[in-house]
C-alpha positions as CSV (number, residue, x, y, z in Angstrom):
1,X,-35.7,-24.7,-26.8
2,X,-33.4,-27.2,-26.6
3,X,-31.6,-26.1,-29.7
4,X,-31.2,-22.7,-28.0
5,X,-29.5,-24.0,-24.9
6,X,-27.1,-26.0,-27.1
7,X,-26.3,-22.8,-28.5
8,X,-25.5,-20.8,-25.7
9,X,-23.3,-24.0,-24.2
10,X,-21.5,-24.1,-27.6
11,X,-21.0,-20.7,-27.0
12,X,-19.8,-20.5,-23.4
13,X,-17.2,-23.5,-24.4
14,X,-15.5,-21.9,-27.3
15,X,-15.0,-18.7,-25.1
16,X,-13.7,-20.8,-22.1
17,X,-11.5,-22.8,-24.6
18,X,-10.3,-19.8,-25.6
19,X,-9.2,-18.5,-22.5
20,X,-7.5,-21.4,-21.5
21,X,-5.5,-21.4,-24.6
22,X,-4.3,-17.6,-23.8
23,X,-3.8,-18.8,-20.2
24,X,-1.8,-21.6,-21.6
25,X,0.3,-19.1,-23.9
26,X,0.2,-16.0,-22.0
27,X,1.5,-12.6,-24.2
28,X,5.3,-12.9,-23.6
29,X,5.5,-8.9,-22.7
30,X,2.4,-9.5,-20.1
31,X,5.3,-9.2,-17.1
32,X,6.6,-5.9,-19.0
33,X,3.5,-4.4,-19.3
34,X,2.6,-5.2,-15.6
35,X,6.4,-3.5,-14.7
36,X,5.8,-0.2,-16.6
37,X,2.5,0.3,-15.0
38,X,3.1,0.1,-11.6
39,X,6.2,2.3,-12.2
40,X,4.4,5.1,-13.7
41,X,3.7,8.2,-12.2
42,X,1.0,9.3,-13.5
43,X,-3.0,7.2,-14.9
44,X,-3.7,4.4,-17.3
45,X,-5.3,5.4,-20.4
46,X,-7.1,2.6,-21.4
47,X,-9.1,3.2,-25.1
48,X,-10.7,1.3,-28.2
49,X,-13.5,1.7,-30.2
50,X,-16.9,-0.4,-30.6
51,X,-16.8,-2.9,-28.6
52,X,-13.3,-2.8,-27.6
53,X,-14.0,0.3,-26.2
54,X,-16.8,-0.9,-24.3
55,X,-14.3,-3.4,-23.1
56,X,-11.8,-0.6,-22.5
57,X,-14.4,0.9,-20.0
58,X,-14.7,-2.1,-17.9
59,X,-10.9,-2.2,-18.2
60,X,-10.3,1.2,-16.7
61,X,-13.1,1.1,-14.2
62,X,-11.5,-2.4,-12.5
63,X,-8.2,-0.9,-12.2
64,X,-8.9,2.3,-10.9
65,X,-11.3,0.5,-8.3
66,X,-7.9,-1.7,-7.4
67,X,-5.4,0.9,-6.3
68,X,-4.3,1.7,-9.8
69,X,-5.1,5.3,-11.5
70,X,-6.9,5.0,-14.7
71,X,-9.4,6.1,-16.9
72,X,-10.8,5.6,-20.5
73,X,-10.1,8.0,-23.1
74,X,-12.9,8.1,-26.1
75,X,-10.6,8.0,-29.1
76,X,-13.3,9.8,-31.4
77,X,-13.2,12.0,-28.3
78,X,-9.7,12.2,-28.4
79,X,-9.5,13.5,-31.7
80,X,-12.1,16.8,-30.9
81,X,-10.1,18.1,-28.1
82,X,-10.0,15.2,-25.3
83,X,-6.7,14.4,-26.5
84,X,-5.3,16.7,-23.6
85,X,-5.9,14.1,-20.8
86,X,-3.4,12.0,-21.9
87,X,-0.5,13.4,-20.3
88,X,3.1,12.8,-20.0
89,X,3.5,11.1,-17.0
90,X,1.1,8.2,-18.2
91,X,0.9,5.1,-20.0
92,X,-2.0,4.1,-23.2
93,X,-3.2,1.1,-23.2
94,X,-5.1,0.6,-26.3
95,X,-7.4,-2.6,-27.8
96,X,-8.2,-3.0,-30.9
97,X,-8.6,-6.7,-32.0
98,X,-8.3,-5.7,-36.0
99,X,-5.4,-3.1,-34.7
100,X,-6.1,-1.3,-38.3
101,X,-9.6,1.1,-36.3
102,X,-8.7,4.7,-38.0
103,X,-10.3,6.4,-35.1
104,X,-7.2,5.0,-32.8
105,X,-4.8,6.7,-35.5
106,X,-4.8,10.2,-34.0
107,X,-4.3,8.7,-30.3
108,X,-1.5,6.2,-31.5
109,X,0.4,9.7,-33.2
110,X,-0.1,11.5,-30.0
111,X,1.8,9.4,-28.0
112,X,4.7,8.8,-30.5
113,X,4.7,12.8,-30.5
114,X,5.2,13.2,-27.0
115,X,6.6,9.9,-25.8
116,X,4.2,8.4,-24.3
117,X,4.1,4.6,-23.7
118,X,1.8,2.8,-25.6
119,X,0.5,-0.6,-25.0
120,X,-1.2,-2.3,-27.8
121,X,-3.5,-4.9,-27.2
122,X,-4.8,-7.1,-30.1
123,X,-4.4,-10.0,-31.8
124,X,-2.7,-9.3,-35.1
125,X,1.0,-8.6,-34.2
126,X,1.8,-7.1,-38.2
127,X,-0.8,-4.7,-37.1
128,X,-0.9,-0.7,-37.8
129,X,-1.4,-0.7,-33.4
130,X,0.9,-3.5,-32.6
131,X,4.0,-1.9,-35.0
132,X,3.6,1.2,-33.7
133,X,3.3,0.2,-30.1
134,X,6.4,0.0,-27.3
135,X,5.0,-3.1,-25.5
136,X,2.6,-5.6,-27.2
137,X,-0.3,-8.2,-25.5
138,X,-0.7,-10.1,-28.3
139,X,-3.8,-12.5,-27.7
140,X,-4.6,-15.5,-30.2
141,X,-6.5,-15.2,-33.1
142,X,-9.2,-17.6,-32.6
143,X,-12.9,-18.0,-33.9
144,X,-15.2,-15.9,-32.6
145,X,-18.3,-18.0,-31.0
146,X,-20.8,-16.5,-33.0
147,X,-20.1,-18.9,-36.1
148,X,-20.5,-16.6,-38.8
149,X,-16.4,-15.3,-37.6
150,X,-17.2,-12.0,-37.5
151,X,-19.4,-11.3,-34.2
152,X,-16.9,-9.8,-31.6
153,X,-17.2,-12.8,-28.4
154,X,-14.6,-14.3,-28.3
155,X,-12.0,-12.0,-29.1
156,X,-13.9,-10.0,-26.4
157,X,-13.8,-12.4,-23.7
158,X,-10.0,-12.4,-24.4
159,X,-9.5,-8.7,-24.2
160,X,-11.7,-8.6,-21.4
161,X,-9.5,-11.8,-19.7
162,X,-6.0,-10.1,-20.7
163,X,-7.3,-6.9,-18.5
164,X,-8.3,-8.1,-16.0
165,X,-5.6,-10.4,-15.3
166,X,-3.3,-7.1,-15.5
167,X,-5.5,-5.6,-12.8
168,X,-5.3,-8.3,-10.6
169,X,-0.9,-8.5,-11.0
170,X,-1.3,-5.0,-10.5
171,X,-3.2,-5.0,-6.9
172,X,-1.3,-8.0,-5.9
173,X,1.9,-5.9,-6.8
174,X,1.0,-2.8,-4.9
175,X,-0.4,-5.1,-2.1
176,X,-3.9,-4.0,-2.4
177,X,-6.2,-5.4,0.7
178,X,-10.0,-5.2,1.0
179,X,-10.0,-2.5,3.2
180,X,-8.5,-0.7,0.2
181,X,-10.9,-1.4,-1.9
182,X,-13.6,-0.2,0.6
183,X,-12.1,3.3,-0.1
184,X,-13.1,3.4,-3.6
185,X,-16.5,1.9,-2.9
186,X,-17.8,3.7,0.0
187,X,-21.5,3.1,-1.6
188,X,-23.8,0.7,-1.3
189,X,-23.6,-2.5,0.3
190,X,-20.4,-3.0,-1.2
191,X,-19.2,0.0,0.9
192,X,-21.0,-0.8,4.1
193,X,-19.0,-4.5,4.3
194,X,-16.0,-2.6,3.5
195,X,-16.4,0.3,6.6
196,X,-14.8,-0.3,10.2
197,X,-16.6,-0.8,13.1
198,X,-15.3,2.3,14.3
199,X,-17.6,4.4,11.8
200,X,-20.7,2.4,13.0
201,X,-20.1,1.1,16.9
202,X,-21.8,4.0,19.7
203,X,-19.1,5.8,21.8
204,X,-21.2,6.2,24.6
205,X,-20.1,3.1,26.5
206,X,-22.0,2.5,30.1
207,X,-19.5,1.7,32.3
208,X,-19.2,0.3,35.9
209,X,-16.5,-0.6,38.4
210,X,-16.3,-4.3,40.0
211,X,-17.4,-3.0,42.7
212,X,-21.1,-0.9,41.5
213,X,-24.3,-2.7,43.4
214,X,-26.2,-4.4,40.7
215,X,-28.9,-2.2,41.5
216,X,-27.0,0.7,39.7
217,X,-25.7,-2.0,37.3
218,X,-29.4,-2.2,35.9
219,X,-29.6,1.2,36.1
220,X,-26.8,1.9,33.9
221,X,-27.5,-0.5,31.1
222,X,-31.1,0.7,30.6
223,X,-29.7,4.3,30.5
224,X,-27.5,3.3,27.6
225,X,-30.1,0.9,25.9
226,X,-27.8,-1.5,24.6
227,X,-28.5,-4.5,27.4
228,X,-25.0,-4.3,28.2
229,X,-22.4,-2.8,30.8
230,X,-18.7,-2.6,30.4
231,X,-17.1,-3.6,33.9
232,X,-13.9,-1.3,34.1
233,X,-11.2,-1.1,36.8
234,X,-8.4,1.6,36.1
235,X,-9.5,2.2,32.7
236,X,-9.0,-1.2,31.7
237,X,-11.7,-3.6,30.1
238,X,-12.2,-6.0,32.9
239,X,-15.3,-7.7,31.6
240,X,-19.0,-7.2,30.6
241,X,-22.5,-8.1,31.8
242,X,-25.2,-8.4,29.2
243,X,-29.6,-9.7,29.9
244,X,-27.6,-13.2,29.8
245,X,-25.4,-12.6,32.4
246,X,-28.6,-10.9,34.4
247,X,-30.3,-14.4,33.6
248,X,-27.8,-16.5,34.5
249,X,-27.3,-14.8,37.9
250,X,-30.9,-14.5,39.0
251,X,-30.6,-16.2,42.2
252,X,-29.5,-13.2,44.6
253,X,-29.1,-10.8,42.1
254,X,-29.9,-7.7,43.9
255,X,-27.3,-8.7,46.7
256,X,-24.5,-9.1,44.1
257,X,-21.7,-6.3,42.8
258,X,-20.9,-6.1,39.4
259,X,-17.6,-8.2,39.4
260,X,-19.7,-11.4,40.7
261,X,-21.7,-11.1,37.5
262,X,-19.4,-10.1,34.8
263,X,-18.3,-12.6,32.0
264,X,-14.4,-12.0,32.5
265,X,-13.4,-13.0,28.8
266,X,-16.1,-11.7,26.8
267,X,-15.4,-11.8,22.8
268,X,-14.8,-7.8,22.0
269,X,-13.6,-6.8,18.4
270,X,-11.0,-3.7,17.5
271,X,-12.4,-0.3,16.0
272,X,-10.3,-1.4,13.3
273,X,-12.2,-4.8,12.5
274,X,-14.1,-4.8,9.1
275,X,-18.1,-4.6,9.6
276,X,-18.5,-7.7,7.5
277,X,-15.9,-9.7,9.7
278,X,-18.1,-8.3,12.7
279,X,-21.4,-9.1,11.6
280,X,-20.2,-12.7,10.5
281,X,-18.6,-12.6,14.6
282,X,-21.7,-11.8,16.2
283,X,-23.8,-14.6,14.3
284,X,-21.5,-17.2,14.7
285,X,-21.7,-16.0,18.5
286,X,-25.3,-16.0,18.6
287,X,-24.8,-12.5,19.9
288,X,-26.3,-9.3,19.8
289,X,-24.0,-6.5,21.2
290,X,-20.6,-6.0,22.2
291,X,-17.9,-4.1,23.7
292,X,-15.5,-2.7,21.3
293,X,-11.5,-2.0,23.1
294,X,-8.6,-0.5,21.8
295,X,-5.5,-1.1,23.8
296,X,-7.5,-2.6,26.5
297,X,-10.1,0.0,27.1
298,X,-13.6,-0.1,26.2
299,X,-14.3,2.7,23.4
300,X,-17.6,1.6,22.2
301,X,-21.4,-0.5,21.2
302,X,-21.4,-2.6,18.7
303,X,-25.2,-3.5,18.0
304,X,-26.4,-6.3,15.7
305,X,-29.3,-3.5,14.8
306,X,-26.1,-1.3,13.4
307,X,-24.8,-3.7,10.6
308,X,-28.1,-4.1,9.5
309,X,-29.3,-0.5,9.7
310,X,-25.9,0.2,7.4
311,X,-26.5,-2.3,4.8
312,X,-23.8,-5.0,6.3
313,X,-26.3,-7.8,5.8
């Protein structure tokens, strides 16, 4: 047991050394590479074979989920008729830590063919890849953790590193926010943090002037079921009365309007406001509902039960 944790530290420190080293030395065309790709017009067509290509995958998938098109490209694919969506108006970027993979042959004279720009990725510079390539990552030939020096880990780990440190230039570039990202990941609970109150709030706001008896005030916020009544005066959010309020104001109640009761600065949110942001608002609130306004004017219910129904949580 203990000689099996050992391992797995050992393991975890040569690939963390490793990275620092490359952070330490970064590929000298890195700043090129990140240049020509947010220039191009057309998709990222990131490929590799074994495990590079699995780490070619995770590559592609990162950056097109980060505002930048791409996709990966099977190079055994390739070769059987998949060649033809690599097009013109794209860029290759291809790993191979050997650079010598045959199957990336047929890919690599596709793109000298049609001039397409080709990134190689790998650590042996003198490489078939890296020759043939217009902008090199070169990343340093270290051991691999496995001890025997053959395992792919932590020339993985690097590749790995090395892409997504180009997807993170790359957003930062194209000033990629997190409501951005919610477009590409409208599923799950990922998706539900990343949608606007707008989509989740309940437009049918019950509303009453400063002036409405509280009798008709009760009235009107069981009739919307929220426990809460928007106090407007010409249009404008003037302020809300929630059970609190009701609580608060017990003493004469029924001989009050709705002005006397209303909280006058009540916290509101924007349809705009992420529902992550608004859940976090009502808890540190200690709040159930609110009002949500847009230029001053109530346009919907925000419940607590919402953000939770979608997944927020």
């Amino acid at each position: 047991m203990n000689d099996d944790l050992e391992t797995g530290r050992e393991v975890l420190r040569t690939e963390a050394a490793a990275l620092d080293a490359l952070a330490d030395d970064m590929p000298q065309g890195f700043a090129g590479v990140v240049d020509l790709i947010a220039a191009v017009p057309g998709r990222v067509i990131v490929t590799g074979i074994g495990k590079s290509g699995h780490i070619a995958r995770k590559v592609a998938a990162t950056m097109a989920s980060t505002g930048t098109p791409a996709l990966f490209v099977h190079p055994a694919e390739a070769s059987h008729g998949d060649m033809g969506m690599i097009g013109p108006d794209d860029v290759v970027l291809m790993l191979s830590n050997s650079g010598e993979a045959v199957e990336l042959r047929d890919i690599i004279a596709h793109t000298r063919r049609f001039g397409v720009p080709l990134i190689g990725l790998s650590s042996r510079p003198d490489s078939t890849l890296m020759r043939a390539a217009d902008h090199h990552l070169t990343i340093p030939a270290l051991p691999e953790a496995c001890g025997l020096g053959v395992v792919p880990t932590t020339s993985t780990t690097l590749t790995l590193g090395l892409g997504d440190a180009l997807a993170v230039a790359l957003l930062r570039r194209r000033n990629f926010r997190a409501e951005d990202f919610g477009v590409f990941h409208p599923g799950g609970k990922l998706g539900a943090q990343m949608a606007r109150v707008a989509s989740l709030m309940h437009t049918d706001v019950p509303t009453v002037r400063p002036d409405t008896p509280m009798s008709e005030v009760l009235l009107a916020m069981t009739s919307g079921g929220f426990g809460i009544a928007a106090v407007v005066e010409r249009g404008k959010l003037l302020g809300v009365i929630t059970d609190g309020d009701l609580r608060r104001n017990m003493a004469n109640l029924m001989s009050r309007c709705a002005g006397d009761v209303a909280t006058r600065t009540p916290l509101t949110l924007p349809p705009e406001e992420l529902a992550a942001r608004a859940l976090a608002v009502l808890n540190a609130r200690k709040l159930n509902v609110l009002i949500v306004v847009e230029d001053g004017a109530p346009v919907g219910v925000l419940h607590i039960h919402d953000l939770l129904r979608a997944g927020v949580a």
